[in-house]
C-alpha positions in Angstrom: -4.3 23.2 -9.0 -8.3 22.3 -9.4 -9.8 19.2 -7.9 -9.5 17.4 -11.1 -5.6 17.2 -11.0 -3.7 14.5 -8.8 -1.3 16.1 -6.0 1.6 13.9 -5.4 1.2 12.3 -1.9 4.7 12.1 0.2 6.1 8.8 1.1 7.0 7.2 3.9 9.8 4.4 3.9 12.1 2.9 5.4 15.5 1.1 3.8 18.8 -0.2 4.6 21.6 -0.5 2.7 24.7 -2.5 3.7 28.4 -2.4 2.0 28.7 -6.4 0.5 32.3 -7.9 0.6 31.0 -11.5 -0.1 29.4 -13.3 -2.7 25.6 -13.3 -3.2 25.1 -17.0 -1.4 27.8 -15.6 1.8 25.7 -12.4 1.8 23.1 -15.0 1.9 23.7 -17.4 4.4 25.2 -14.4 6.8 22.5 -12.9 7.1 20.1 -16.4 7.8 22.3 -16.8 10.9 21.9 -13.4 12.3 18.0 -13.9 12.1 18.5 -17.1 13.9 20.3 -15.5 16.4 17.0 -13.6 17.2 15.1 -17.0 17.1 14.1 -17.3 13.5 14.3 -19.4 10.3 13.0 -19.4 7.2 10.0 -20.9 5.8 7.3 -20.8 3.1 5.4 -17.4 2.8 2.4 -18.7 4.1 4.3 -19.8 7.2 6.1 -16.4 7.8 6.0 -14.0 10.6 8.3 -11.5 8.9 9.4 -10.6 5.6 12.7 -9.5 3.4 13.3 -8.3 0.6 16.9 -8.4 -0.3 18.3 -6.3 -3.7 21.7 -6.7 -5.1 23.0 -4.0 -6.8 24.7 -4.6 -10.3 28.2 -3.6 -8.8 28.3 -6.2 -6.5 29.3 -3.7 -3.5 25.7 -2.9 -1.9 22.8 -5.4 -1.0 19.7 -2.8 0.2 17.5 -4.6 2.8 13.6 -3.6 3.7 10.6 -5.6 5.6 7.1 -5.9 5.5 7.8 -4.6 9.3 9.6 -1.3 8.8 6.0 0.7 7.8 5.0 0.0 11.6 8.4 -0.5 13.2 10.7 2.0 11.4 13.5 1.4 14.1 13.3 -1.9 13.4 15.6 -0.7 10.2 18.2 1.1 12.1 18.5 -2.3 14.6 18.9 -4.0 11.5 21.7 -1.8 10.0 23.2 -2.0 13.5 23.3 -5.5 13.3 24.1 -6.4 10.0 26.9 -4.2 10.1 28.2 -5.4 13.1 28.1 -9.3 12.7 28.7 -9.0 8.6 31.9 -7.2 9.9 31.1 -4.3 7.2 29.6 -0.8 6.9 25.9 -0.3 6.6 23.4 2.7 6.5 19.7 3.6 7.0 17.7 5.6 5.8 14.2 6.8 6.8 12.2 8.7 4.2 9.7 11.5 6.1 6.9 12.6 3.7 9.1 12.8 0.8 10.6 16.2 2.0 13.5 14.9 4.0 15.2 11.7 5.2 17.5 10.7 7.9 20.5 8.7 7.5 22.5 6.7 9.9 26.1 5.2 8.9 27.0 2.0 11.2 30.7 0.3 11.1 30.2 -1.8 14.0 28.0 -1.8 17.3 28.1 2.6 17.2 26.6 4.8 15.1 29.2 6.0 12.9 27.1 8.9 11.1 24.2 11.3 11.0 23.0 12.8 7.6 19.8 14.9 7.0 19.3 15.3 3.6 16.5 17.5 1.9 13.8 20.0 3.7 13.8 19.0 7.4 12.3 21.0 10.2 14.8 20.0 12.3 16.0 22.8 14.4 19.4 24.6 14.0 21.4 23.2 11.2 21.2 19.4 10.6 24.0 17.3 10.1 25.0 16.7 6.6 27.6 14.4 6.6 31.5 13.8 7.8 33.6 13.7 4.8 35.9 10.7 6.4 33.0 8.5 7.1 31.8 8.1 3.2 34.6 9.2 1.3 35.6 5.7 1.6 32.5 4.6 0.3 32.5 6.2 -3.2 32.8 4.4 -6.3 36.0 5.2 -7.8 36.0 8.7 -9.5 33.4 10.3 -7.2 34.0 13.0 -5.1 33.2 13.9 -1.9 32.4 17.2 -2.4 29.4 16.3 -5.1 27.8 14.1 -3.0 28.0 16.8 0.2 26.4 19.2 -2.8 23.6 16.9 -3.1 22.9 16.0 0.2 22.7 19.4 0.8 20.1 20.7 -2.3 16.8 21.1 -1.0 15.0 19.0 -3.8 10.9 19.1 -4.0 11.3 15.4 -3.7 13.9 13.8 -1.5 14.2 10.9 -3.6 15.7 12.7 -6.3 18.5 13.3 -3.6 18.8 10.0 -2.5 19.2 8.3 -6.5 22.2 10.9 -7.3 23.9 10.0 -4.4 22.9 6.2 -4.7 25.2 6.5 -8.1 27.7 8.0 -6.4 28.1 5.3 -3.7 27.9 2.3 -6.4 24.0 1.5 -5.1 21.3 0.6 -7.7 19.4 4.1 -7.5 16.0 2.6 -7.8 16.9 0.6 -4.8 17.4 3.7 -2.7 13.8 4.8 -3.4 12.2 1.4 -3.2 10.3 -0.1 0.1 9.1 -3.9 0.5 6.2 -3.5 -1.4 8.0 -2.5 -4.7 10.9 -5.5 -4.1 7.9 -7.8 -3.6 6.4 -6.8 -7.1 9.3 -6.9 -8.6 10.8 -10.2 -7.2 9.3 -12.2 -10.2 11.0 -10.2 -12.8 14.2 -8.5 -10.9 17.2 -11.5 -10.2 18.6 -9.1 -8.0 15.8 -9.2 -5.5 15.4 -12.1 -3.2 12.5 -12.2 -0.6 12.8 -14.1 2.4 10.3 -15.5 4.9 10.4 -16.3 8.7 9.0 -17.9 11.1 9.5 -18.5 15.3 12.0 -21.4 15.3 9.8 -24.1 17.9 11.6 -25.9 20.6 9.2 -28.8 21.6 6.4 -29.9 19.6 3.7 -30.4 22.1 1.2 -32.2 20.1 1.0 -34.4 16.5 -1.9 -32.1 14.9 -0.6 -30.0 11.9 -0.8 -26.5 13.0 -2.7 -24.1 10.4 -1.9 -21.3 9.0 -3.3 -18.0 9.2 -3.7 -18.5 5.0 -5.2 -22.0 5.9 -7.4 -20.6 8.4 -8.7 -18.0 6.0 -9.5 -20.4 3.3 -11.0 -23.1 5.5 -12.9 -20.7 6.9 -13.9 -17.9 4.8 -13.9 -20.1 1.7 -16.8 -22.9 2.9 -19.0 -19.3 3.5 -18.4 -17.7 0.1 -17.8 -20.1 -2.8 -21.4 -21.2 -2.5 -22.4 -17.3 -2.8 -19.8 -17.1 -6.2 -16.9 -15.9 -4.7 -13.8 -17.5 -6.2 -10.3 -17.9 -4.4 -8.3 -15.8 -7.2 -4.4 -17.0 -7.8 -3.0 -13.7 -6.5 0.3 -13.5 -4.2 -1.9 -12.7 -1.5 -4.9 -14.7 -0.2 -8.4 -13.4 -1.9 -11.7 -14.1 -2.9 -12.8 -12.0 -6.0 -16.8 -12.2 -7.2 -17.5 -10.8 -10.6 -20.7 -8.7 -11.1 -22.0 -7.5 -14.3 -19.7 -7.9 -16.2 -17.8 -4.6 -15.0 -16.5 -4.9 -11.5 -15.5 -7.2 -8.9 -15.7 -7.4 -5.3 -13.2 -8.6 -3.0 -12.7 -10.1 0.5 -9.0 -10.6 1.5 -6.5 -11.7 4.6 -4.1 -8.6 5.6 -2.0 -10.4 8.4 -1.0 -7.6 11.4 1.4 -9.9 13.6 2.3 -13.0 14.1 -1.1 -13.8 15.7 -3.2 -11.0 14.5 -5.1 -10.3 11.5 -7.8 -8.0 9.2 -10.2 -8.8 6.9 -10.1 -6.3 3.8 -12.7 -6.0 1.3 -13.4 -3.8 -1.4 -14.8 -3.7 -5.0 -12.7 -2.6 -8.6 -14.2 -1.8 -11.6 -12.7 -2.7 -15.4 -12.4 1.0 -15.6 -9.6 1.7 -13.7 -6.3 1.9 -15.2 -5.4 -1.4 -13.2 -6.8 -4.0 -10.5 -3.8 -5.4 -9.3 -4.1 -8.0 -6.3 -0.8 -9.2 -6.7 1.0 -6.2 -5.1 0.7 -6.0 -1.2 -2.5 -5.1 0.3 -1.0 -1.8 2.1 -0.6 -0.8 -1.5 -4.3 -1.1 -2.1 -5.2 0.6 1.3 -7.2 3.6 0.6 -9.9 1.3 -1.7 -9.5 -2.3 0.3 -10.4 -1.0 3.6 -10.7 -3.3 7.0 -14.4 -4.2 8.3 -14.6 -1.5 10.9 -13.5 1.1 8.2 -16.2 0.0 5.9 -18.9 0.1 9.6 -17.9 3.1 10.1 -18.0 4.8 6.9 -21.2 3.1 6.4 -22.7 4.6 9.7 -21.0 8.0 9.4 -22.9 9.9 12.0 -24.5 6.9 14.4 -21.5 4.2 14.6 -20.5 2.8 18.0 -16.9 4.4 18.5 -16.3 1.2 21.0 -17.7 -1.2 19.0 -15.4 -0.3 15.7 -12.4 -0.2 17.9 -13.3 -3.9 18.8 -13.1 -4.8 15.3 -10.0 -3.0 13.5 -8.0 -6.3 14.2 -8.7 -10.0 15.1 -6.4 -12.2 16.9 -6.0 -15.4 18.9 -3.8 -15.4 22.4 -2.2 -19.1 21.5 -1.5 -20.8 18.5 -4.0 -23.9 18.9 -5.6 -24.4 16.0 -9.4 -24.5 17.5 -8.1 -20.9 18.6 -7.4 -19.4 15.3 -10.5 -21.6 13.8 -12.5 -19.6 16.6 -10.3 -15.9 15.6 -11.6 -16.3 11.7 -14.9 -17.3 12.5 -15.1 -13.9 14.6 -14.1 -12.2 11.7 -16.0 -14.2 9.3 -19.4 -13.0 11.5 -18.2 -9.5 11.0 -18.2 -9.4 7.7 -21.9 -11.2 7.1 -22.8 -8.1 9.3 -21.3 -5.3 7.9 -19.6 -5.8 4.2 -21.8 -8.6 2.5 -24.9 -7.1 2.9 -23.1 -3.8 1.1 -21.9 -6.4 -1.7 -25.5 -7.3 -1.9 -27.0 -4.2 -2.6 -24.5 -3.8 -5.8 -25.4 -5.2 -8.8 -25.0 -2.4 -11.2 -22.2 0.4 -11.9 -24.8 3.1 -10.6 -24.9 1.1 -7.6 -21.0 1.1 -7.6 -21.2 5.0 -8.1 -23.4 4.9 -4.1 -21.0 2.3 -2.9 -18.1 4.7 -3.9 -19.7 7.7 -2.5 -20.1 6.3 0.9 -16.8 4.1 1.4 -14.2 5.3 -1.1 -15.0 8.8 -2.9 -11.6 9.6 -4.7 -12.5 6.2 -6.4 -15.2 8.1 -8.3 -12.4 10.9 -9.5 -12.8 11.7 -13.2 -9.5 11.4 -14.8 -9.2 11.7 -18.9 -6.2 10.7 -20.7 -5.0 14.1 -20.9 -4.9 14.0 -17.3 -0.9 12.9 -16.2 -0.1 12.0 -13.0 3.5 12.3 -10.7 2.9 8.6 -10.0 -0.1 6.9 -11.3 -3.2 6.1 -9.7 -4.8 2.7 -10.2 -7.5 3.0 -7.9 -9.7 5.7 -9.9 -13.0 3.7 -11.3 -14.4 7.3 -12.6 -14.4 6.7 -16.2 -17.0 4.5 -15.9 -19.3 7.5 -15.9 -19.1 7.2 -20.1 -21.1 4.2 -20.1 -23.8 5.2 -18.1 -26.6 6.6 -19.8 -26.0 9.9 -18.6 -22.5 10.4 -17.8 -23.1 13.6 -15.8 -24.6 11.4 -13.3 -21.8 10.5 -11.6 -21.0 14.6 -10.5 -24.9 14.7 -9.7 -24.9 11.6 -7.2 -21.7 13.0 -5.6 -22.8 15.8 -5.2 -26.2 15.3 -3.5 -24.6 12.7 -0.9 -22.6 16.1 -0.1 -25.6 18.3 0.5 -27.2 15.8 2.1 -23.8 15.6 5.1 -23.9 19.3 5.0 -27.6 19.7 6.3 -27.3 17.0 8.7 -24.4 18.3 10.2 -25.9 21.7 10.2 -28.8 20.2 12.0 -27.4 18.2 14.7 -24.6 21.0 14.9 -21.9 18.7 14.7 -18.4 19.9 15.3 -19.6 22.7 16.1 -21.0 22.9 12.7 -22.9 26.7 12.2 -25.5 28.2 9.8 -22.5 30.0 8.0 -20.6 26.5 7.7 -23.2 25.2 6.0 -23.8 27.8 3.6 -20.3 28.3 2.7 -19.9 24.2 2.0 -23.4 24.1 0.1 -21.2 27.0 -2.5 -18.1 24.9 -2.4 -20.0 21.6 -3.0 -22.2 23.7 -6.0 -18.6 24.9 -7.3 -16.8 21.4 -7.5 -20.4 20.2 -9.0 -19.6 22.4 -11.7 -16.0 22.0 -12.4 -16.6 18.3 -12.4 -19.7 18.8 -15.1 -17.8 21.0 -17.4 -14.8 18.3 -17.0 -17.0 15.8 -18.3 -18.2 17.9 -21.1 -14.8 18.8 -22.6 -14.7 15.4 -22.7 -18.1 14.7 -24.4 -17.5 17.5 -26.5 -14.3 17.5 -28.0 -14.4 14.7 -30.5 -10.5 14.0 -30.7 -10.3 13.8 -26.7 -13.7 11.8 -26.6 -12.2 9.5 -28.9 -8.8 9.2 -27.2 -11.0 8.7 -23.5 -13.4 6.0 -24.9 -10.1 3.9 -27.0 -8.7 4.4 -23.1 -12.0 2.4 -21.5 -11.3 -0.4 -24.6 -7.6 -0.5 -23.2 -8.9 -0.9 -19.5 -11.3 -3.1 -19.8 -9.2 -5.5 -22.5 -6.4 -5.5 -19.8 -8.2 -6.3 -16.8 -10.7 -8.9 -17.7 -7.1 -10.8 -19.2 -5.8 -9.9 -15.4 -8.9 -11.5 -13.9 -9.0 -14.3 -16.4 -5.5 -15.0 -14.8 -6.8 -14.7 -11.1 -9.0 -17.6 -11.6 -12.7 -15.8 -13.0 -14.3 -17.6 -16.2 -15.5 -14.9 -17.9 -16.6 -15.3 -21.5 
């Protein structure tokens, strides 16, 4: 496989999955009073702490359940499946997808785990479990056997997830449901009926004072919105709080709210091109984490060799210790001074797509990937600006630039031997830099010269560019 083709990345999700014997508003309402058992009720999104996204399968015997918190807290699915399946009286699973190789599944009826399955590659030692026939022959829709769904769990698929939809048929489960996580639900709440997302909040006791108290959203805008409106910066009607500037006509920048914890926050910002295949702002922004990076990520990839290791650690999150307004007021206006340091002066410098192309190079290089339309992809990749290289004036360009901001990393980590970086190192990357140079190039020129792919590429950058100045027109941007 060359550098121009797209490897498939594993995934990492968590899901749970619990046996329904109630209608959808029971279902409902039984699980509302388990999360107030652990101090919580539901509120608006802005207000929440935690999310859930809840899927109900056509058959009416399965409800799968994931949370914005199972990325960072994956037990925090099996306490769930402990729970649910405890209080709800009923038998519930999860499951915990490793790197798309293998995934782990635990079967609760009760308070005790009732089941162990390892299904797919694992590098588990000795031989995993894989599954006690009188635990989930119970389970099956009518007409399914036991013995086919112990096959499957035992095939060592390339991807797990082809594993986990076979048996998802076999146990009466929606089979996209069985490979989704929150972020998928959460796109797909506005056009799936069977997905509901819930929102929580810290139920309060006492009320210790009349004032209103703000929310981190609130905060945000209050805050970050009085600095960048007058600079052109518009707050864009996404699902997610953001403020989008357009610049010349080709690309926008962005500065967004990616909320940690209950009391702890990021600022994200990043820029998106009308090249790509998509800008999509609606979908969470851990789905948009390798291009909208937090402020210390952009410091320190901005001051590669002389950043202050300290100092960027002391900026990867804000926060506020209480939940007094003047507090979080005081946490956003940290946050806000970070960003007038570090990412705004960046935004500055870009007012052009070569600019964009330097940008790229130093924060987010994949972004600068060449990818035609003959190029297909396992899953697809909207975060690729690089065929913006056939509107520049030279569209080789964009190889060239790359590829000097590598020479130029490679001598001065050859002169300041860093990493232990020697003479041969460096003349072996200085080939391998020269080698991708030219692969890239000759990419390029296929392109360029082949008249029915050239065609095909440039109708592709129409398409792009149609489709997302239509999205931005519906995030809030005039553009004529």
């Amino acid at each position: 496989m060359t550098e121009m083709e797209e490897k498939a990345m594993g995934r990492f999700f968590s899901t749970v999955h619990i046996k329904n014997n109630s209608s959808k508003k029971q279902f409902l309402n039984s699980f509302c009073n388990i999360m107030k058992k652990r101090d919580l009720i539901t509120c608006s999104e802005d207000e929440a702490i935690i999310s859930y996204a809840l899927a109900f399968s056509e058959s009416g015997k399965w409800v799968t359940l994931t949370s914005d918190s199972y990325r960072d807290r994956p037990k925090q699915a099996k306490i769930d499946a402990k729970q649910t399946a405890a209080e709800m009286k009923t038998s519930s699973f999860s499951t915990d997808v490793v790197d798309s190789d293998w995934a782990n599944i635990e079967l609760y009826t009760g308070t005790d785990t009732h089941d162990k399955v390892i299904v797919g590659r694992s590098e588990l030692p000795n031989d995993p479990p894989k599954g006690k026939r009188e635990c989930w022959e119970q389970l099956l829709v009518p007409g399914k056997m036991w013995k086919r769904l112990s096959e499957v769990w035992n095939k060592n698929e390339v991807f797990v997830e082809d594993a986990l939809c076979e048996a998802a048929s076999m146990l009466g489960i929606e089979p996209k449901y069985m490979v989704s996580e929150y972020e998928d639900f959460n796109s797909a709440a506005d056009k799936d009926k069977n997905v509901i997302l819930l929102f929580f909040k810290k139920k309060i006791t006492a009320i210790n004072s009349g004032e209103k108290k703000l929310t981190m959203n609130t905060a945000f805008k209050q805050v970050f919105g009085e600095a960048l409106e007058p600079m052109g910066f518009v707050k864009a009607k996404t699902k997610y709080p953001y403020y989008i500037r357009f610049v010349d006509n080709s690309f926008i920048q962005i500065i967004g709210l990616k909320k940690e914890k209950e009391n702890i926050f990021n600022i994200i910002a990043g820029i998106a091109t009308i090249y790509r295949p998509e800008i999509d702002l609606n979908c969470s922004p851990r789905m948009n984490c390798n291009w909208l990076l937090g402020v210390s990520e952009i410091y320190q990839r901005c001051h590669l060799y002389d950043h202050d290791k300290q100092y960027r650690n002391s900026i990867m999150h804000f926060g506020f210790r209480s939940s007094e307004n003047e507090n979080i007021i005081n946490a956003f206006n940290r946050a806000l001074g970070e960003v007038e340091k570090w990412v705004l002066p960046e935004f500055e410098k870009m007012q052009t797509l070569y600019d964009v192309i330097d940008y790229l190079i130093t924060v987010y290089i994949p972004g600068l990937d060449v990818f035609g339309p003959d190029v297909q992809f396992y899953r697809h990749v909207n975060d690729r600006d690089g065929l913006l290289c056939f509107e520049l004036d030279d569209p080789y360009e964009i190889a060239d630039r790359r590829a000097e901001n590598s020479f130029k990393q490679a001598s001065y980590r050859a002169q300041q031997n860093k990493d232990s970086f020697t003479e041969a190192d460096y003349t072996k990357l200085c080939e391998d830099i020269k080698q991708y140079n030219k692969e890239r190039k000759e990419y390029i020129g296929n392109i360029l010269n082949n008249k029915d792919l050239y065609d095909e590429t440039m109708a592709e950058i129409r398409r792009r560019k149609e489709k997302n100045i239509e999205i931005l027109r519906v995030y809030g941007l005039e553009i004529k």
